[in-house]
C-alpha positions as CSV (number, residue, x, y, z in Angstrom):
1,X,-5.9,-27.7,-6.6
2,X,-5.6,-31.1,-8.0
3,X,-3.1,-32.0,-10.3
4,X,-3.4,-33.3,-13.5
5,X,-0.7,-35.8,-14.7
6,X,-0.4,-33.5,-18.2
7,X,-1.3,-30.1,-19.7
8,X,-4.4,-32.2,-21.8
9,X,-5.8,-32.8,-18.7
10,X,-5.9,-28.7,-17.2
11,X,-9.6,-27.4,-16.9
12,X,-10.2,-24.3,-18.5
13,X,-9.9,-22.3,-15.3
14,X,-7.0,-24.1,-13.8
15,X,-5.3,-23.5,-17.6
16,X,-6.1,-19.6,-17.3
17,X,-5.3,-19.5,-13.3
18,X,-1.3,-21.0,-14.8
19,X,-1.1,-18.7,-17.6
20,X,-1.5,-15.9,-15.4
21,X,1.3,-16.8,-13.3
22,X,3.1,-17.8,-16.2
23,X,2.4,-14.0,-18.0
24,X,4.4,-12.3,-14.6
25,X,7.9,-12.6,-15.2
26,X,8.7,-11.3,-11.6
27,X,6.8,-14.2,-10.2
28,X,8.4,-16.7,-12.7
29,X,12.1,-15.7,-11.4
30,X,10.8,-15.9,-7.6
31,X,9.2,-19.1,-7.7
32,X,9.9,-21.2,-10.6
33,X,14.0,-21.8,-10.0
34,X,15.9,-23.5,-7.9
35,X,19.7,-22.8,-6.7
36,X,22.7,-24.2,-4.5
37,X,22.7,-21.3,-1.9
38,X,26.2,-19.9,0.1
39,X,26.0,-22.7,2.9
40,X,25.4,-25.3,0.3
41,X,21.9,-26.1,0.1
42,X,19.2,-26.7,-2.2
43,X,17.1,-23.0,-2.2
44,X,14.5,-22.2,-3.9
45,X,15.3,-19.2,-5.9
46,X,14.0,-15.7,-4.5
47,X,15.0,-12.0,-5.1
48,X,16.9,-10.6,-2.8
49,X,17.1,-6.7,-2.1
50,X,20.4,-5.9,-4.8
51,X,18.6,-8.5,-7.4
52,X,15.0,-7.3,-6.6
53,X,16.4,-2.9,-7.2
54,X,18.4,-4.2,-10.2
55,X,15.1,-6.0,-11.8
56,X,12.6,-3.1,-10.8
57,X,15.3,-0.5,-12.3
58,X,16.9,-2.7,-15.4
59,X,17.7,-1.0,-18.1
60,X,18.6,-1.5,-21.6
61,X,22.6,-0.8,-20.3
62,X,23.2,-1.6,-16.9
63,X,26.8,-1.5,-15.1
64,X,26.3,-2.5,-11.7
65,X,29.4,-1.2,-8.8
66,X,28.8,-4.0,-5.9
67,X,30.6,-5.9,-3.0
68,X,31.3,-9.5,-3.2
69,X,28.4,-12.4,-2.7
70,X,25.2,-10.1,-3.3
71,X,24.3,-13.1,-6.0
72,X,24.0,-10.6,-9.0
73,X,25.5,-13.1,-11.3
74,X,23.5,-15.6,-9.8
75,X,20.3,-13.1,-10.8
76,X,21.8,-12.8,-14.2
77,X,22.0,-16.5,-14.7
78,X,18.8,-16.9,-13.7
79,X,17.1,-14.0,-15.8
80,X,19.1,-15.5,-18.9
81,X,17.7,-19.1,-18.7
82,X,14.0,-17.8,-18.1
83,X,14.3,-15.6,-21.2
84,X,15.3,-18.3,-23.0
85,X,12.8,-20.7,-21.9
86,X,9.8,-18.4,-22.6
87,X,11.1,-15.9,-25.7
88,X,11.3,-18.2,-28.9
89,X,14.7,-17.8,-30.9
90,X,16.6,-15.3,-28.5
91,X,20.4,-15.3,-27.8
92,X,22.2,-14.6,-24.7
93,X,25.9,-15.1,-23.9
94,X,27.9,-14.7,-20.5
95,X,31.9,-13.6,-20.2
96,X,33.4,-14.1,-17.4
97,X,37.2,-13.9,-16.8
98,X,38.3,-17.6,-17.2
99,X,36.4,-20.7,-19.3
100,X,35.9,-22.6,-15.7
101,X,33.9,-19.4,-14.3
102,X,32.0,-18.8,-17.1
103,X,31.1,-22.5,-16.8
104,X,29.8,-22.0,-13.4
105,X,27.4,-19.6,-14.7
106,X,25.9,-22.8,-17.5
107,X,26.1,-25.1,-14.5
108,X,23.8,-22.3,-12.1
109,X,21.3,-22.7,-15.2
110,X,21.6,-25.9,-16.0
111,X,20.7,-27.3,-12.2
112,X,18.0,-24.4,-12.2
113,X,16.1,-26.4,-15.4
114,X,16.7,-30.0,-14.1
115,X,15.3,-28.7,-11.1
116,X,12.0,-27.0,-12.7
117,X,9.8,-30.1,-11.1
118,X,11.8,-30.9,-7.9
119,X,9.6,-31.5,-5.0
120,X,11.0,-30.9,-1.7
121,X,9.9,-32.7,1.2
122,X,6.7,-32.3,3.1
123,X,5.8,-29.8,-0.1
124,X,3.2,-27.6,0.3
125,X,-0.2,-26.9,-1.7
126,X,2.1,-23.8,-3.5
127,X,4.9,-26.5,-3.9
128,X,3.0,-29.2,-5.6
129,X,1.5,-26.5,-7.8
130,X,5.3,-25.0,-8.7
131,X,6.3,-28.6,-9.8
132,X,3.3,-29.5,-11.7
133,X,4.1,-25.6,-13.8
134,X,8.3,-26.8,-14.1
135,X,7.4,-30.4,-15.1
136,X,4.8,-28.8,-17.8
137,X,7.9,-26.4,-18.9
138,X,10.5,-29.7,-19.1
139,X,8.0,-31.2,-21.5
140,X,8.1,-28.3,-23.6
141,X,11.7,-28.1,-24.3
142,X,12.1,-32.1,-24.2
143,X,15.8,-32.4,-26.0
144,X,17.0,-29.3,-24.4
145,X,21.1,-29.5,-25.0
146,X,23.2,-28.4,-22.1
147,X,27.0,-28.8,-22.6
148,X,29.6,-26.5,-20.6
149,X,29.7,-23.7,-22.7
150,X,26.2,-23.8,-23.9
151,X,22.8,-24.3,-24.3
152,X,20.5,-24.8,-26.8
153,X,16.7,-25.3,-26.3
154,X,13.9,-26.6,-29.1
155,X,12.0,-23.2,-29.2
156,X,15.5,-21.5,-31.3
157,X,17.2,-19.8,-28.2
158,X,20.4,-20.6,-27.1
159,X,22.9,-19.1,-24.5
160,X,26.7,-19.3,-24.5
161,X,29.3,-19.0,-22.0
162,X,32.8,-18.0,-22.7
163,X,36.2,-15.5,-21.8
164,X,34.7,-13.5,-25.0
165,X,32.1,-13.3,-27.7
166,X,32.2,-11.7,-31.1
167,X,29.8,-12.2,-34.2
168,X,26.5,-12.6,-34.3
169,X,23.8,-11.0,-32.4
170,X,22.5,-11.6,-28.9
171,X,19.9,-10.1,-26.6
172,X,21.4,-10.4,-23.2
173,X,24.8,-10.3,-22.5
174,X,26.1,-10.4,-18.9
175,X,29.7,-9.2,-18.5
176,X,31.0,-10.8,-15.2
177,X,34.2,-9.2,-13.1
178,X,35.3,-6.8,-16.1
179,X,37.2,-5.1,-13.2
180,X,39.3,-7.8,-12.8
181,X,39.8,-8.4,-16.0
182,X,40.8,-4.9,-17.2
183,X,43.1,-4.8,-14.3
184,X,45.3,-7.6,-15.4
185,X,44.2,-8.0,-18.6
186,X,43.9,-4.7,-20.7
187,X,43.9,-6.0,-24.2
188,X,41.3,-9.0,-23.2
189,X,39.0,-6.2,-21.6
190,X,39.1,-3.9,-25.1
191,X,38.5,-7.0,-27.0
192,X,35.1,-7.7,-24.6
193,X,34.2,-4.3,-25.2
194,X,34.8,-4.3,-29.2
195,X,33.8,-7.8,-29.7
196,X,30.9,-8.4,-27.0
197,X,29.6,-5.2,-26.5
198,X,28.7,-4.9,-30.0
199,X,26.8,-8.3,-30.5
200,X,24.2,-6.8,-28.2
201,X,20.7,-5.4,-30.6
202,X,19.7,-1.4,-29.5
203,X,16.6,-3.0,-27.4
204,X,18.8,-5.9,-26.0
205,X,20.1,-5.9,-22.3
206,X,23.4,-5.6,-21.2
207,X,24.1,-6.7,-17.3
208,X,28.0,-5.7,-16.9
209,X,28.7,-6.6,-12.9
210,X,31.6,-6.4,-11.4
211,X,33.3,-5.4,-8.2
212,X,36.3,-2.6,-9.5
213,X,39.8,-2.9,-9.5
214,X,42.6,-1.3,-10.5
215,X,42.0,2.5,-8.8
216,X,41.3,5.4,-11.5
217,X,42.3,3.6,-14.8
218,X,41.7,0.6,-17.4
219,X,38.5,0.0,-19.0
220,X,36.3,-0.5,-16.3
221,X,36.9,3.0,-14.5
222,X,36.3,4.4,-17.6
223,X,32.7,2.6,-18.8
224,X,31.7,2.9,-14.9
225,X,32.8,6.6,-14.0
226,X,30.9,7.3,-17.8
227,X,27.5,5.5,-16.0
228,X,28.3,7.5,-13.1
229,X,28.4,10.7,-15.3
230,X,24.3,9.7,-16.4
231,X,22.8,9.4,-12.9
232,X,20.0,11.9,-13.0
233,X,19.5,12.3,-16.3
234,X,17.6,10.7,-19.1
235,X,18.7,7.5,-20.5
236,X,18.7,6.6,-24.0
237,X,18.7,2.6,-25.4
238,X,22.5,3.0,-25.5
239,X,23.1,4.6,-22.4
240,X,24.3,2.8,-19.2
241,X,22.8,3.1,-15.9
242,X,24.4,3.1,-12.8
243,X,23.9,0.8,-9.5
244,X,25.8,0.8,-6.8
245,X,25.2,-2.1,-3.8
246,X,26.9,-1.0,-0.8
247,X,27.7,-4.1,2.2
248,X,25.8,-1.5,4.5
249,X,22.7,-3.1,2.8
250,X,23.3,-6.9,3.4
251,X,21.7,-8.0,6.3
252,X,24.0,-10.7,7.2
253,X,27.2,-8.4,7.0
254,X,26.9,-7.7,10.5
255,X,28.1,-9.6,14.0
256,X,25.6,-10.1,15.9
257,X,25.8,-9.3,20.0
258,X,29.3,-7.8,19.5
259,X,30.9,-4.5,19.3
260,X,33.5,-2.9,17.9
261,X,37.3,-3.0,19.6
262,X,37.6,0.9,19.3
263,X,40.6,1.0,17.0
264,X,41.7,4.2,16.4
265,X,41.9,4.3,13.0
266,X,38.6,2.4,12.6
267,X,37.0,5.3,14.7
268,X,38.2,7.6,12.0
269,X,37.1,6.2,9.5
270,X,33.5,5.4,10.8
271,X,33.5,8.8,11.4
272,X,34.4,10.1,8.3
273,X,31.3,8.3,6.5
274,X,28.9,10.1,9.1
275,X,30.6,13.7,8.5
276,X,31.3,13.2,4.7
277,X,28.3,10.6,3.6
278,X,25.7,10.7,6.4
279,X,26.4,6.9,7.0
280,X,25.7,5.8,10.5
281,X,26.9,2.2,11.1
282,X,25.0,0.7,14.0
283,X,28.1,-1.6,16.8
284,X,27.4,-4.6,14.6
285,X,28.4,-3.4,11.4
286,X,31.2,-1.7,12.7
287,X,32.3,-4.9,14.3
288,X,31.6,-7.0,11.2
289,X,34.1,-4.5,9.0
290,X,36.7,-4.4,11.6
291,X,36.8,-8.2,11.6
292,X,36.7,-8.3,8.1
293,X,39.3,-5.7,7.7
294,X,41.7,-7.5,9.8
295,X,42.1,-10.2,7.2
296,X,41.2,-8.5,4.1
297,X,43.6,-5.2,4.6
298,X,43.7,-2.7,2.0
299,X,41.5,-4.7,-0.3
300,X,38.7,-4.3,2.0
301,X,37.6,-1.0,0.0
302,X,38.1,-2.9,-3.0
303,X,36.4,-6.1,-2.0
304,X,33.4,-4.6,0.2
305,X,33.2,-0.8,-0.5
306,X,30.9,1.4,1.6
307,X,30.6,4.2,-1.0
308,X,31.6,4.1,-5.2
309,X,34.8,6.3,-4.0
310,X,36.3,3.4,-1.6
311,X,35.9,1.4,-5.0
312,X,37.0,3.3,-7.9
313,X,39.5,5.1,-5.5
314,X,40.6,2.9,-2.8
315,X,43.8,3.8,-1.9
316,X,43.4,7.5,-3.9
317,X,47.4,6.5,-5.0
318,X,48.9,10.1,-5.7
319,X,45.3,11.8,-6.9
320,X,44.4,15.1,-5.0
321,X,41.2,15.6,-6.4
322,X,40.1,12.1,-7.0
323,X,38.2,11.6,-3.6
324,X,36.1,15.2,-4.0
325,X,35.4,14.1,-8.3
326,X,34.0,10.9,-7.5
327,X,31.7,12.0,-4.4
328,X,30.2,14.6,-7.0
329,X,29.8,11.8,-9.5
330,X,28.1,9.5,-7.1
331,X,25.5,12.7,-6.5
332,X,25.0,12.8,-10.3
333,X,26.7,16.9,-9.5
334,X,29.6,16.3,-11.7
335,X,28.1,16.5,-15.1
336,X,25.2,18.7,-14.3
337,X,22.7,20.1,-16.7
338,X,21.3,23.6,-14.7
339,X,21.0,27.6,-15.5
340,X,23.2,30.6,-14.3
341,X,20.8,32.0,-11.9
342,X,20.7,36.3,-13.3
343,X,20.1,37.9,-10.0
344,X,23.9,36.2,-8.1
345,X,27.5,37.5,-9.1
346,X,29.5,35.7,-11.3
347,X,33.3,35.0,-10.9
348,X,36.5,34.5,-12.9
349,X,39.1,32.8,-10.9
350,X,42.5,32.9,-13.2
351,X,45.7,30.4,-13.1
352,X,47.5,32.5,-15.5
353,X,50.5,32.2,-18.0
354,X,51.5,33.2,-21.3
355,X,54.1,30.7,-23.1
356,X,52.3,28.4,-20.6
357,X,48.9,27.0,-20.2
358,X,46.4,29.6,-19.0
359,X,43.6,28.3,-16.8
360,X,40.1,29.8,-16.0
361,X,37.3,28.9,-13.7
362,X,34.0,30.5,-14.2
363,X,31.9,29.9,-11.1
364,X,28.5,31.5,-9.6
365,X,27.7,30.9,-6.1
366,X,24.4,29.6,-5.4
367,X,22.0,31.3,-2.6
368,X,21.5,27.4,-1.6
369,X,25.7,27.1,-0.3
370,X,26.6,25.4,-3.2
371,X,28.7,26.2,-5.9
372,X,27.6,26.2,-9.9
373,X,30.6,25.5,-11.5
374,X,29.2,27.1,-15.0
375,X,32.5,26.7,-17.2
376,X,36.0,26.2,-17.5
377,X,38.5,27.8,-20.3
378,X,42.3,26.0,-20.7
379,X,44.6,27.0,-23.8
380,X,48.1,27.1,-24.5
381,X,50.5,29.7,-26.1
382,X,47.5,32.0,-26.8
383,X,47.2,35.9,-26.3
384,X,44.8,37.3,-23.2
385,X,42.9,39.3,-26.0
386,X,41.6,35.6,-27.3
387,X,41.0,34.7,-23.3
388,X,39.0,37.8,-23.1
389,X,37.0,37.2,-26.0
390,X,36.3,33.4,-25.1
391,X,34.7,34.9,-21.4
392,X,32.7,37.8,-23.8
393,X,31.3,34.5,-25.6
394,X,30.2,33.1,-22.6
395,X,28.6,35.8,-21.2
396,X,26.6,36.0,-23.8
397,X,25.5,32.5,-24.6
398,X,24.7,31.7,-21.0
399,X,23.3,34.9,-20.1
400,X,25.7,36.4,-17.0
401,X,28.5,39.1,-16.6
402,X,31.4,38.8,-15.0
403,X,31.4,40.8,-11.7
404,X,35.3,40.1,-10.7
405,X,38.0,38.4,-12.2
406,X,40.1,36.6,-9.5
407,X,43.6,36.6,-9.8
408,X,46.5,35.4,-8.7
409,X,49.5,37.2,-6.8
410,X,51.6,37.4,-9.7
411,X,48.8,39.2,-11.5
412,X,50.6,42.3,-11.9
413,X,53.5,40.4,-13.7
414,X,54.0,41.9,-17.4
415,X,52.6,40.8,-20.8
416,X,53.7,41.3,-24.7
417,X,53.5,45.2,-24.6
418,X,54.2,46.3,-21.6
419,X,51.2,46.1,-19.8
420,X,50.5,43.5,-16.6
421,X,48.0,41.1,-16.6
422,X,45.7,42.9,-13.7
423,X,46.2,46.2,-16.0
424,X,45.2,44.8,-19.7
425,X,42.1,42.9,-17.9
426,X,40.6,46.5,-16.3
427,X,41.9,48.2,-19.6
428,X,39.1,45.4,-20.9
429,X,36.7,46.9,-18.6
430,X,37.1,43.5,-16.1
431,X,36.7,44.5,-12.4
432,X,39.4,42.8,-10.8
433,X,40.5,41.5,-7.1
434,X,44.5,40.4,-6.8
435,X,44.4,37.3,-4.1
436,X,47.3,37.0,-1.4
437,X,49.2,34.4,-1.9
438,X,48.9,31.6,0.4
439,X,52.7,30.3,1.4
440,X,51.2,26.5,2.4
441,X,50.3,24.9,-1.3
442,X,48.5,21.7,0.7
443,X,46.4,24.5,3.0
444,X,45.3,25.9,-0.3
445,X,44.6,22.6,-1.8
446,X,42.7,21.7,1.4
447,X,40.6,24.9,0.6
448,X,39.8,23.6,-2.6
449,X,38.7,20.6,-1.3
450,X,36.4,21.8,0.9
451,X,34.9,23.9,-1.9
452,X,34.2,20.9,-4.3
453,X,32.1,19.0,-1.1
454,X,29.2,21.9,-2.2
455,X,30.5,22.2,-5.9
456,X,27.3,21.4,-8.7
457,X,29.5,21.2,-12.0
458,X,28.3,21.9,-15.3
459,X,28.1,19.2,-18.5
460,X,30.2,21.9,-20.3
461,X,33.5,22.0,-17.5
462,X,34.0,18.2,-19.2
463,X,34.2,19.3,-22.7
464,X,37.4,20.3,-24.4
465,X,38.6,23.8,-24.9
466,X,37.9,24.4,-28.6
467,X,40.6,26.1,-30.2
468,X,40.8,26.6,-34.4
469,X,43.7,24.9,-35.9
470,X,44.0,22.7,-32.4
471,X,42.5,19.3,-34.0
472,X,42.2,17.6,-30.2
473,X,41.1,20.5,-28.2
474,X,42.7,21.1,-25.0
475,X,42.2,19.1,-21.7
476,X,38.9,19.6,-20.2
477,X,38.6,21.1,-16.8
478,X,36.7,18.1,-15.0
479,X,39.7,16.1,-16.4
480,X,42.1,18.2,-15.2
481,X,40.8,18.5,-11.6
482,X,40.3,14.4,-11.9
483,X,44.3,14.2,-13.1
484,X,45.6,16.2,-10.4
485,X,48.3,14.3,-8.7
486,X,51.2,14.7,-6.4
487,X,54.9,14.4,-8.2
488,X,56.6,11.2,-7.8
489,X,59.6,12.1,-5.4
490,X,62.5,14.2,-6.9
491,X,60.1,15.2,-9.7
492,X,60.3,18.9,-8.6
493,X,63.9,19.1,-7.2
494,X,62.5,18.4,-3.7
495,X,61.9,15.7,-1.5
496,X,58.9,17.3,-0.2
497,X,55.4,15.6,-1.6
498,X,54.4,18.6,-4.0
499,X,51.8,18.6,-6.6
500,X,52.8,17.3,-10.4
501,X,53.2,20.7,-12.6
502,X,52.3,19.3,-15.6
503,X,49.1,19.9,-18.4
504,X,46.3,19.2,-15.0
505,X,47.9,21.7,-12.9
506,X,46.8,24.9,-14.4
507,X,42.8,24.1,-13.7
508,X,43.9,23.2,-10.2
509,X,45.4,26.4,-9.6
510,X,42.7,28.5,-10.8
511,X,40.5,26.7,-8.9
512,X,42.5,27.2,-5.9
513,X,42.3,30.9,-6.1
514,X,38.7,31.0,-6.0
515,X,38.8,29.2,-2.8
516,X,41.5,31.1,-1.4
517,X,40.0,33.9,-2.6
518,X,36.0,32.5,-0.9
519,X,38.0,31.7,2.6
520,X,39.6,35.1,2.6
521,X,36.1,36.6,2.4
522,X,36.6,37.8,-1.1
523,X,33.2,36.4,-2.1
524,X,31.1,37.0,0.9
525,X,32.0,40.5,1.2
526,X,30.9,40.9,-2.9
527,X,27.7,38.7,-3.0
528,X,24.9,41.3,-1.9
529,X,22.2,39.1,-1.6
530,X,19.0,40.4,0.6
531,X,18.1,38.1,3.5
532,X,14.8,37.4,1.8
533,X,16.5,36.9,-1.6
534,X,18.5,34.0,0.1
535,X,15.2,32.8,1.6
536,X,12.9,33.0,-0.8
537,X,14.6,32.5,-4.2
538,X,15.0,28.8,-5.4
539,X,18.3,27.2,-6.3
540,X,19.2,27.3,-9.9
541,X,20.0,24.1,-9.9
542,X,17.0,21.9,-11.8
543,X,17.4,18.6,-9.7
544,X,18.1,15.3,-11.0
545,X,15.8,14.3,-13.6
546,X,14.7,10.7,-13.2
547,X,16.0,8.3,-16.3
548,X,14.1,6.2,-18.0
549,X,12.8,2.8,-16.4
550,X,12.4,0.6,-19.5
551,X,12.2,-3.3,-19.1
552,X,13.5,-5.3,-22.3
């Protein structure tokens, strides 16, 4: 192609041959834009695997779980200037956690648009041609104003960069390191959520990125586990959806020729991905973390996480549960939407009190080894004759009966009028099974543990217990199991590490005797499933519906 010295002088076909490159958007961002890559030098911009999945996937709402130096605020940057050059009178802002980072950001776009016409050395035929289309897009926004915290082009769009934007209305927003920010800065983070969150238009795009700090609390454990919670299903404008970019993905995280030391608590752990994740590292990775691990200590789950537990979880300070919730979130099997299957028992497993909380867990195990979690029931101070009636409801909403009520050892223990638990439930026509006491709590937690690696939980388990004149409802049992945590020492009159009896306990306990109560062989003896029943009938559980891939 020869090249004109101005747009005036374009042929007809070389005109139409531009604005079909100009049209794709994807080829825009991989060939128009140039960047200042991690050794230093001049790059010309080009999609790598995290920023090509996050374009193909983007969302209206995106919250994106990564390691460090994947360049997804580089992407953002990137995406923001290239909307602005070719959408007339758009806004977009970036926060970032201080003024000089969120300056970096308008520096990354600001070299990217000085650099639309650079020519590198010995260019090529597709060079030339790239710096005749930048030099054609300068002269179109001649008097473009770049300042540190902004930009504002002729064709009405403009982009800001600050700690926190309110007012207004944009149509990008990119959040950068909110986890950092809600860790050591609470009341900064709520004001990003009330003040930037809500500058963004239904259709607009919000890019929140950020590796996670600060374990299983703060702002940014709460907006990510929430995007966790949608994987699977169908996404609305408003709804976030959920990456996660794992260092096992990066090419370059990896030493090459060498292998690992064979530290012993690097072996377990490397083997604990393979039995718990399926994750085979090959001797390069493995000697790449243990390197990295050396200087980066506990932060390295924090910092480079293999899976969305080490992140939101990595040192699990104190939570029981906490490793077992998040791999079911990460499998979209937390806040499952699925039918009770009517051919497979149904169970009851009890934690029971009066003046106390009362807990039940309403579980059907599946033909497929997994376990549908269909409900959970919590109250306080209430009588077993409005318990009873809350599982009657159940049954017949959802379509199931109750084949056995699990219960506890101290079953048999009396209730107002003289009656025992076990007794008033049979009285209510409830077939009933009394489960031994296990004497080692943490073998019985264990056992519960195991049970939630195959558990598929129900939407409802995360919803309040409903009760009339209650205004708040009572603690859901997802949230319970989530909240489960050992006592701080002394808490319990012992010096022993026990689990915290508090308002989380209670779901805890019921569910522990339904495991006890499945590894005692309660359950297996009671199933009476046909061999071709378990062969031949499908899992009740629907799948994970696909969301919706919408680009703004």
């Amino acid at each position: 192609m020869t090249f004109p010295s101005s747009l005036m002088e374009l042929t007809p076909k070389q005109y139409q041959e531009i604005k079909t490159l100009l049209d794709d958007r994807k080829w825009r961002l991989n060939n128009l834009y140039w960047i200042i890559d991690k050794e230093g030098l001049l790059q010309r911009f080009c999609m790598n695997w995290a920023q090509e999945e996050l374009y193909d996937k983007l969302h209206y709402r995106n919250d994106i779980l990564k390691v460090r130096q994947l360049g997804i605020s580089t992407f953002a940057a990137i995406l923001e200037l290239d909307a602005a050059l070719f959408t007339p009178n758009i806004t977009c802002g970036v926060i970032d956690r201080t003024r000089p980072e969120a300056e970096k950001k308008m520096d990354k776009m600001h070299f990217a648009f000085d650099h639309l016409d650079y020519l590198p050395e010995n260019p090529t035929e597709r060079d030339r041609l790239i710096a005749f289309i930048g030099s054609l897009i300068k002269d179109e926004m001649k008097g473009a104003a770049f300042t540190q915290s902004d930009v504002k082009f002729p064709n009405g769009s403009t982009v800001y960069a600050a700690t926190s934007l309110r007012g207004g209305t944009l149509q990008i927003l990119h959040i950068s390191e909110l986890g950092a920010i809600a860790a050591h800065d609470p009341k900064k983070a709520s004001e990003i959520m009330t003040g930037g969150f809500n500058t963004i238009s239904k259709t607009g795009i919000i890019i929140k990125e950020s590796t996670h700090e600060g374990g299983q609390y703060g702002l940014n454990y709460s907006l990510t586990v929430a995007a966790m919670d949608m994987v699977g299903k169908p996404l609305s404008p408003l709804d976030f959806r959920f990456f996660f970019f794992s260092w096992i993905r990066q090419h370059e995280y990896r030493l090459e020729g060498c292998k690992p030391s064979g530290d012993r608590e690097m072996q377990k752990y490397f083997k604990s991905l393979e039995k718990d994740y399926n994750i085979i590292l090959d001797d390069e990775q493995k000697a790449w973390y243990e390197s990295m691990a050396r200087t980066q200590g506990w932060l390295m789950r924090q910092e480079y996480p293999t899976v969305p537990d080490e992140a939101l979880n990595p040192i699990a300070a104190g939570t029981i549960f906490g490793s077992q919730i998040n791999r079911l979130r990460e499998l979209g099997r937390l806040t499952a939407e699925f039918e009770v299957d009517a051919f497979l028992p149904v169970y009851a497993a009890w934690d029971i009190g009066v003046a106390d909380f009362m807990s039940i867990w309403i579980i059907q195990p599946g033909s497929d080894g997994k376990f549908y979690f269909l409900d959970n029931i919590t109250a306080n101070g209430l009588t077993l004759d409005w318990y009873i009636a809350e599982i009657h409801k159940r049954e017949a909403r959802d379509g199931y009966h109750i084949r056995d009520c699990l219960l506890p050892h101290d079953c048999e223990n009396r209730v107002p009028g003289g009656t025992s638990f076990l007794a008033s439930l049979e009285r209510a026509g409830f077939s009933c099974l009394r489960i031994p006491c296990t004497r080692d709590r943490w073998a019985s937690i264990d056992a519960a543990r195991r049970l939630l690696r195959h558990a598929v939980i129900h939407a409802r388990c995360s919803e309040k217990t409903n009760v009339e004149g209650i205004k708040e409802g009572y603690l859901s049992g997802v949230s319970a199991l989530s909240n489960y945590k050992t006592a701080p020492p002394g808490a319990n009159g012992t010096r022993k590490t026990e689990p915290l009896h508090d308002v989380c306990s209670h779901a805890a306990d019921a569910l522990r005797t339904f495991s006890e109560a499945h590894e005692a062989g309660y359950i297996s003896k009671q199933l009476g499933w046909r061999q071709d029943e378990v062969e031949e009938r499908p899992s009740p559980y629907k799948g994970l519906a696909k969301g919706t891939d919408i680009l703004w």
